[in-house]
N, C-alpha and C positions, 0 to 999 in steps of 0.2 A: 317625385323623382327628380334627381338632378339633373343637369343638363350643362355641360364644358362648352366652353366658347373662350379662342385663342382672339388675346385683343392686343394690340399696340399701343402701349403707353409711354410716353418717353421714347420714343425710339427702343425699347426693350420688348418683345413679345412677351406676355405672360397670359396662364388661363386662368378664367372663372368659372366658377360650377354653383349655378344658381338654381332653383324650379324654375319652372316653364312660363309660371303666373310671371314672377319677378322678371323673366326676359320680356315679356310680352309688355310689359308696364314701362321698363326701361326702354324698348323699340318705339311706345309711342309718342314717348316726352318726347325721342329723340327727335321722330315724324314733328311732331307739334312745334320743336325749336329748329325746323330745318338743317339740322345738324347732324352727322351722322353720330353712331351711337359710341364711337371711340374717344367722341369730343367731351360727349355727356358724362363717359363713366370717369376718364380724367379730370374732368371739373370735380365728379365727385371724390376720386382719390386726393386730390389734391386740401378739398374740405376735409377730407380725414386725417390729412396728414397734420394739417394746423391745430384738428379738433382730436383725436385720441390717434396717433401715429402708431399704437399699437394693435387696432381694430383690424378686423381680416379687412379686407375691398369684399369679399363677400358678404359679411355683415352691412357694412356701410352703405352698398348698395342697397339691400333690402330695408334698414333704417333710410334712407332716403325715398324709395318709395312709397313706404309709409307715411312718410310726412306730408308729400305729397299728395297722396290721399286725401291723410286725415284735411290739409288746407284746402283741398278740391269741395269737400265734405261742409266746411264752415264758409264756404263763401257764398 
């Protein structure tokens, strides 16, 4: 099930609607880099933007957690 969460990026309010897993993963990066989790999802829209500017930020999130994983995974 999805789950909408109003985030500020840019000075622009916008939502994301991700499951529950993918919040929970992206809340802990965020914990782990002392950073709240508005900084993290902007760093990753910003990756998106340079790498397929036409990817939802909802995709790219979830592609970024994955990666993340999968490196947690091989190390």
């Amino acid at each position: 099930m999805l789950r909408k969460r109003s985030i500020t990026l840019a000075g622009h309010a916008t939502s994301l609607a991700l499951e529950e897993d993918f919040w929970r993963e992206l809340d802990a990066a965020a914990r782990a880099e002392g950073a709240p989790l508005a900084r993290l999802i902007a760093r990753i829209d910003a990756d998106r933007a340079q790498d397929d500017p036409d990817a939802p930020l909802s995709s790219a999130c979830r592609v970024w957690v994955l990666r993340r994983a999968l490196a947690r995974s091989l190390a």
